[in-house]
TISEZA-479412 format. One record per residue (C-alpha): residue in three letters; x, y, z; residue number from 1. Coordinates in Angstrom, 2 decimals, decimal comma. Example, Ala and Ser with C-alpha at 12.3 -4.5 7.8 and 13.67 -1.06 7.14 Angstrom:
<sites>
+-----+---------+---------+---------+-----+
: res :      px :      py :      pz :   n :
+-----+---------+---------+---------+-----+
: ALA :   12,30 :   -4,50 :    7,80 :   1 :
: SER :   13,67 :   -1,06 :    7,14 :   2 :
+-----+---------+---------+---------+-----+
</sites>
This chain:
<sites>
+-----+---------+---------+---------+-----+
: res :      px :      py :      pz :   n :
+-----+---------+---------+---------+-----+
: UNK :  -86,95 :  134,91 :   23,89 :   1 :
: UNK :  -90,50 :  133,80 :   24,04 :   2 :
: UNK :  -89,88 :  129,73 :   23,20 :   3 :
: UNK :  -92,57 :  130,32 :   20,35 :   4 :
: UNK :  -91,75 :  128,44 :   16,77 :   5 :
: UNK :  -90,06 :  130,58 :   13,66 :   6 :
: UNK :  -92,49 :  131,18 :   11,08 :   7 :
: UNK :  -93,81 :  128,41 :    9,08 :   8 :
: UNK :  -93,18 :  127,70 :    5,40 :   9 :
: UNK :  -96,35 :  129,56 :    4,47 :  10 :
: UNK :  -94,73 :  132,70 :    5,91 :  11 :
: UNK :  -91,76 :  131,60 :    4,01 :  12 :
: UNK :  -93,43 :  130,78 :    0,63 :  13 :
: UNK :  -95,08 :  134,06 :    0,29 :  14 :
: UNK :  -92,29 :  136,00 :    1,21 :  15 :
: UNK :  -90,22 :  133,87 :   -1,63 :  16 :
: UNK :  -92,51 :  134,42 :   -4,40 :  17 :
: UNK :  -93,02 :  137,74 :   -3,46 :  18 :
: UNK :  -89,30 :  138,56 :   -3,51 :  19 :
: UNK :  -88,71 :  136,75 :   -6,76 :  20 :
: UNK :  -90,80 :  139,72 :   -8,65 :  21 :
: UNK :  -90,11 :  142,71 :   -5,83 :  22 :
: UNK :  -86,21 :  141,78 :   -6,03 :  23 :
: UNK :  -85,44 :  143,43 :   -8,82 :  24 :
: UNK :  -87,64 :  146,90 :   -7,21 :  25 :
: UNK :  -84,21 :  146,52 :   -4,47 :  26 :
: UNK :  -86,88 :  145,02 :   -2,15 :  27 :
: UNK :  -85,42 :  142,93 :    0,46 :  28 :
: UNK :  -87,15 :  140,63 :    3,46 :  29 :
: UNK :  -87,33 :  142,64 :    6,45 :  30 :
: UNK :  -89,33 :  142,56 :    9,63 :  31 :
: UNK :  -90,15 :  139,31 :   11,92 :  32 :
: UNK :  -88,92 :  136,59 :    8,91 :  33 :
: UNK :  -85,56 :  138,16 :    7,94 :  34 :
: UNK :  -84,99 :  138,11 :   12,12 :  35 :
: UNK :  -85,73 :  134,70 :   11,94 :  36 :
: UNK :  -84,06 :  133,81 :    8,62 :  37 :
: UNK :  -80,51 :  135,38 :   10,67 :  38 :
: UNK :  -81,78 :  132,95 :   13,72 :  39 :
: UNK :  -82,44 :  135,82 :   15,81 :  40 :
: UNK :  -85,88 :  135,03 :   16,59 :  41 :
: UNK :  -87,66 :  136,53 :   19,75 :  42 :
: UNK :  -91,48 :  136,90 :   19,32 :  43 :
: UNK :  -94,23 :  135,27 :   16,70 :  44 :
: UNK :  -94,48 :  137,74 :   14,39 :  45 :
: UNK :  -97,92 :  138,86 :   12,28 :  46 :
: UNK :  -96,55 :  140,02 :    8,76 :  47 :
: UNK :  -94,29 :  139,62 :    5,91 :  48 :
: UNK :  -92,47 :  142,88 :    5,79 :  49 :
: UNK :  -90,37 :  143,60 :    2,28 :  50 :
: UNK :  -88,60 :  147,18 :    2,57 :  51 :
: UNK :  -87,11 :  148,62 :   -0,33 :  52 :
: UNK :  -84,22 :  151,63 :   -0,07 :  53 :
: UNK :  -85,63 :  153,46 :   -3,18 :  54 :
: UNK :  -88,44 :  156,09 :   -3,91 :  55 :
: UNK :  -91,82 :  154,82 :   -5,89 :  56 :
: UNK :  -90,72 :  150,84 :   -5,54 :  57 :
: UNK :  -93,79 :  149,94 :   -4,22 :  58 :
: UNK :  -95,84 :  151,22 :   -6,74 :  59 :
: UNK :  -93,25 :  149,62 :   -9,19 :  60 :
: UNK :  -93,77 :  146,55 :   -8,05 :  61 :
: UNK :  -96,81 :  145,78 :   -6,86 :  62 :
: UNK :  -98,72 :  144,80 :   -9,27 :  63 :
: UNK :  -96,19 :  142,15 :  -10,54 :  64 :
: UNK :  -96,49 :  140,93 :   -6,80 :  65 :
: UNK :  -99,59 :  140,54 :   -6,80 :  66 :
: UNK :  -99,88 :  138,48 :  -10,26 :  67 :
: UNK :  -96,57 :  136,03 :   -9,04 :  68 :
: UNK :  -99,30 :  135,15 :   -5,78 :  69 :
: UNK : -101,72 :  134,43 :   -7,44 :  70 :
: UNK :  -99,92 :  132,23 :   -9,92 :  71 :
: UNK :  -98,66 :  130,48 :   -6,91 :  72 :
: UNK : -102,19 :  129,79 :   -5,66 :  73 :
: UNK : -102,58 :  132,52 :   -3,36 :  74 :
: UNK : -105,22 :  134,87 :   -2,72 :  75 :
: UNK : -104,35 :  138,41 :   -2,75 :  76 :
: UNK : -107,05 :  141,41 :   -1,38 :  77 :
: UNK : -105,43 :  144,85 :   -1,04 :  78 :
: UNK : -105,34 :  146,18 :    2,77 :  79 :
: UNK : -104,97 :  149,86 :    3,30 :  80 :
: UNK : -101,28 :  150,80 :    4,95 :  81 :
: UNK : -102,19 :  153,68 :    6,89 :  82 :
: UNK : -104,74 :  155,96 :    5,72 :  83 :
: UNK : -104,14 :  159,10 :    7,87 :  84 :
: UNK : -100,07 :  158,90 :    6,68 :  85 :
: UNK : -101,36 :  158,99 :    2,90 :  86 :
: UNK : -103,38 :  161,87 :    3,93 :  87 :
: UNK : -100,48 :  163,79 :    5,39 :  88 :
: UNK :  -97,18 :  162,73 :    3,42 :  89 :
: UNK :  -97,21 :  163,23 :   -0,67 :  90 :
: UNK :  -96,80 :  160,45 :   -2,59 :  91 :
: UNK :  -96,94 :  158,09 :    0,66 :  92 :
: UNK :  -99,04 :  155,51 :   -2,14 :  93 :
: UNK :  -95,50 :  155,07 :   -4,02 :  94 :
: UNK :  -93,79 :  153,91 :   -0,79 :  95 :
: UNK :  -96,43 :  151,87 :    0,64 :  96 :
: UNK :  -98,25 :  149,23 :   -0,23 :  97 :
: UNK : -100,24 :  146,08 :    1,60 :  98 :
: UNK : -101,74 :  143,15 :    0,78 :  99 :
: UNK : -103,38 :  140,34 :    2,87 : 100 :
: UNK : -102,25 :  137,00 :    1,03 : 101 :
: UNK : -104,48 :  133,44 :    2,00 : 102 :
: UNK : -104,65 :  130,12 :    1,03 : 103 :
: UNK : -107,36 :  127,82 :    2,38 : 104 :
: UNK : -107,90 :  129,08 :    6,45 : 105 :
: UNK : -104,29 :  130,83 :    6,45 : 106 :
: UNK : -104,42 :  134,51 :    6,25 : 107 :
: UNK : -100,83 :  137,18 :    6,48 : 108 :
: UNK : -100,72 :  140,96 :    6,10 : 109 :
: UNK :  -97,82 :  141,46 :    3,24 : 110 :
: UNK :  -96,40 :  145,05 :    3,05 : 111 :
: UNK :  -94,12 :  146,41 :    0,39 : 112 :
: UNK :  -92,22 :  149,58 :    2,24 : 113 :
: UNK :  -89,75 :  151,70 :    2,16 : 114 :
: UNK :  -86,61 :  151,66 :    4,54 : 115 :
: UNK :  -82,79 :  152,84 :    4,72 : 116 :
: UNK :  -80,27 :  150,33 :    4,53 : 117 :
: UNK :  -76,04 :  150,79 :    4,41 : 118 :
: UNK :  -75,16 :  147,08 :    3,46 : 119 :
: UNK :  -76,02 :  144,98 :    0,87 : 120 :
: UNK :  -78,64 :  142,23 :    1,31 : 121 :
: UNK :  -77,69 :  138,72 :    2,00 : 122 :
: UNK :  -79,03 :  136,31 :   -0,25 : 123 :
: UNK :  -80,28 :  133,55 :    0,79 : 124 :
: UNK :  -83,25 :  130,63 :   -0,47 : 125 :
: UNK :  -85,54 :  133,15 :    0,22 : 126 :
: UNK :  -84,18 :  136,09 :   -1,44 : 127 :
: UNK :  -82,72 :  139,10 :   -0,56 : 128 :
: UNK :  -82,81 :  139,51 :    2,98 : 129 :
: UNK :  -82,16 :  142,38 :    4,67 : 130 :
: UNK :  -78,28 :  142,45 :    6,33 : 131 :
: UNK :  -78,41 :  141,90 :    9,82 : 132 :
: UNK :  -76,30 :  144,49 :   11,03 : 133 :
: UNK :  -79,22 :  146,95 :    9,30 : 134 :
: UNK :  -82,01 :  145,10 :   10,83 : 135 :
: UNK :  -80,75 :  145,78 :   14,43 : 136 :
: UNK :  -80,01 :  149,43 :   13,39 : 137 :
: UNK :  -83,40 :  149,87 :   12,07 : 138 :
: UNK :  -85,20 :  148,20 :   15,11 : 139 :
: UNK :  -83,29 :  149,73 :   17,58 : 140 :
: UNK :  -83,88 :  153,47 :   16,08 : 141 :
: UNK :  -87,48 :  152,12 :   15,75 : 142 :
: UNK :  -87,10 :  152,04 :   19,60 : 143 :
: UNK :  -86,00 :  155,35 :   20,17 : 144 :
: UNK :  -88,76 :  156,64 :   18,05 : 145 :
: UNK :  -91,69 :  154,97 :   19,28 : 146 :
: UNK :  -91,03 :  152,85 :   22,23 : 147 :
: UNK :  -93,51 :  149,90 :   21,04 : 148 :
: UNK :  -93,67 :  146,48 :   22,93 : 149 :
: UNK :  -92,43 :  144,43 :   20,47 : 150 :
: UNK :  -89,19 :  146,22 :   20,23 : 151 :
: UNK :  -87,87 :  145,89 :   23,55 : 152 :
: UNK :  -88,74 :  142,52 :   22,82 : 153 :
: UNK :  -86,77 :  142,44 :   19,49 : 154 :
: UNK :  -83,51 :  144,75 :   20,92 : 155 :
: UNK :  -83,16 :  142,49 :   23,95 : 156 :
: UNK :  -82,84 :  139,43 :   21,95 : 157 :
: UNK :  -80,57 :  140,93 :   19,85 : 158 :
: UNK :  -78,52 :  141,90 :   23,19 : 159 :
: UNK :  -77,47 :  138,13 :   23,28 : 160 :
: UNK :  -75,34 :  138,92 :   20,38 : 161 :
: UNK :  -74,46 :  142,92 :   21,00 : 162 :
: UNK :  -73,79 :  145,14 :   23,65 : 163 :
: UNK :  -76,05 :  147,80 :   23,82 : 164 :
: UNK :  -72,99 :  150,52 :   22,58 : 165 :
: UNK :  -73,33 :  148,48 :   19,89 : 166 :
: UNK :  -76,71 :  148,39 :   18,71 : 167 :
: UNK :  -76,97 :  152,11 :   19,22 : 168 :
: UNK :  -73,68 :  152,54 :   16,88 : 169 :
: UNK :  -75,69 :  150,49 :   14,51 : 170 :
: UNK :  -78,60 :  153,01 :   14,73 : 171 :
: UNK :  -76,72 :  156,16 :   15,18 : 172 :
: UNK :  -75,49 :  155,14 :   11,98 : 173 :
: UNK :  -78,02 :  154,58 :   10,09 : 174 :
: UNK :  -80,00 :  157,80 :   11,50 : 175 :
: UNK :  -77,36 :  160,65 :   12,45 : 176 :
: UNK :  -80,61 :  162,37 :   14,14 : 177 :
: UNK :  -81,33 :  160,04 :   17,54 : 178 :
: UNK :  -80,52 :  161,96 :   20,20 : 179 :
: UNK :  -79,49 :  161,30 :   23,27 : 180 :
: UNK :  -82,06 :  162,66 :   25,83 : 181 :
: UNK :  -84,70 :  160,17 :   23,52 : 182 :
: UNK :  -82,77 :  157,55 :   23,92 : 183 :
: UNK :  -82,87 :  157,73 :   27,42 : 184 :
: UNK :  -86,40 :  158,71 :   27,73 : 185 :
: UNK :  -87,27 :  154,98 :   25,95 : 186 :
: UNK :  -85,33 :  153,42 :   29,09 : 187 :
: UNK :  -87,54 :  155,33 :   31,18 : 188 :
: UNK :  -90,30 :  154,07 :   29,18 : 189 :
: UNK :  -89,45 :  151,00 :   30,14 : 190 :
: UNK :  -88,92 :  151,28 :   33,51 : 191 :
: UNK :  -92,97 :  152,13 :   33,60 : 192 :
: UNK :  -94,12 :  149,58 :   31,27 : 193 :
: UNK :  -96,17 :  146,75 :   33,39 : 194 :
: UNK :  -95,36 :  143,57 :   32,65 : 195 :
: UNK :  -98,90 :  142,56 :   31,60 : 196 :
: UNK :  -98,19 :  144,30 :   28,21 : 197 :
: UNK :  -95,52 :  141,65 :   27,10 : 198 :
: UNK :  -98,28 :  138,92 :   27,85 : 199 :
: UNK :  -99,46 :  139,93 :   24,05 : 200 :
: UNK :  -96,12 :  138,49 :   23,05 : 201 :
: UNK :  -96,11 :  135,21 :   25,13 : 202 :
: UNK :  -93,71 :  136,30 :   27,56 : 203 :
: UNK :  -94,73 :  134,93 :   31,22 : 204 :
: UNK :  -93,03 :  137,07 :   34,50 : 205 :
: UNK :  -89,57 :  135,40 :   34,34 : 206 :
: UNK :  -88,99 :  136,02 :   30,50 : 207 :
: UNK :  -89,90 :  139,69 :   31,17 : 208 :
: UNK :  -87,51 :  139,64 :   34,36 : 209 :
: UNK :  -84,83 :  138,62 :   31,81 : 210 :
: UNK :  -85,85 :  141,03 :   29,38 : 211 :
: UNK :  -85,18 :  144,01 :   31,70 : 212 :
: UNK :  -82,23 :  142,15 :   32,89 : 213 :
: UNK :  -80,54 :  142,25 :   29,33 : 214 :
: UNK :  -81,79 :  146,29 :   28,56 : 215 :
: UNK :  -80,42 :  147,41 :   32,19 : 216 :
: UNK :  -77,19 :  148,74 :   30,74 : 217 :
: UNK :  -79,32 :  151,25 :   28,76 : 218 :
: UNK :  -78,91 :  154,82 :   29,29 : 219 :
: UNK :  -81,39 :  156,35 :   31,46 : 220 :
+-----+---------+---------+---------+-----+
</sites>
């Protein structure tokens, strides 16, 4: 939606040799990458997300990511996930893990998560990647649940492929617990949000026109 280019082969490379170890943790590509990898790009995206549908992977696999970087030439510093969640869910360190992985000037936050999934993976030269159908499930619940910029951007890219019945089927599935008055309290949600906030994203006035265009069908 916003014209930008996919990620680059650095975003690539990382997440490849970081899959080749995490793989066998049931860690698949997720996040802005595996959009990209299923050529539903929309925004330039900041990460390399690998979510895994298993308790303790990340702390599993970690530190064989970490050695598999650095063997590839990378530089790998630990970044902390999200402090105040360690503090308040038990054994949040097992599920969570993040890295920030350079070479020479370029710099990426990689995170090692945990996420539902009901499909297998597709594999593809990058590794496992996340199956699409869970990827707009999970986004679209992500949504509901906390109504962030980028995922109006993300849903109403995906809403050149899918109604939106569809992509809440996807997430209804995948989490039985969205209800209804939430969903339509993120339409509302949108309905306030000034346009300046989608500037962050590279979206100029007519992209967000379109934008709002594709997520008028949802329920208010």
């Amino acid at each position: 939606m916003t014209g930008a280019a996919p990620p680059d082969d650095f975003y690539r490379e990382v997440a490849r040799v970081a899959l080749s170890v995490a793989g066998r943790h049931r860690f698949v590509l997720g996040g802005g990458v595996a959009w990209a990898a299923h050529g539903l790009f929309s925004r330039p995206t900041e990460d390399v997300d690998l979510f895994a549908d298993v308790e303790g992977a990340a702390a599993a696999a970690a530190a064989g990511v970490r050695t598999a970087l650095e063997r590839a030439g990378f530089e790998v510093g630990d970044a902390d996930p999200d402090s105040d969640l360690a503090e308040l869910f038990a054994g949040f360190d097992r599920d969570m893990k993040d890295f920030v992985v350079s070479r020479g000037p370029r710099r990426i936050r990689l995170s090692l998560g945990r996420l539902d999934r009901n499909r297998s993976p597709v594999v593809m030269d990058l590794g496992p990647v996340m199956d699409v159908r869970d990827l707009v499930a999970n986004k679209t619940a992500a949504l509901v649940n906390r109504r962030e910029v980028r995922d109006f951007i993300d849903v109403a890219a995906v809403l050149e492929h899918y109604s939106v019945a569809e992509v809440l089927d996807l997430a209804r599935q995948l989490d039985p617990a969205l209800e209804p008055e939430d969903v339509r309290a993120a339409g509302h949600y949108l309905d306030r949000l000034p346009d300046r906030r989608f500037a962050r994203y590279g979206l100029d006035g007519a992209q967000v026109a379109r934008l709002r265009a594709r997520l008028a069908d949802w329920p208010r």
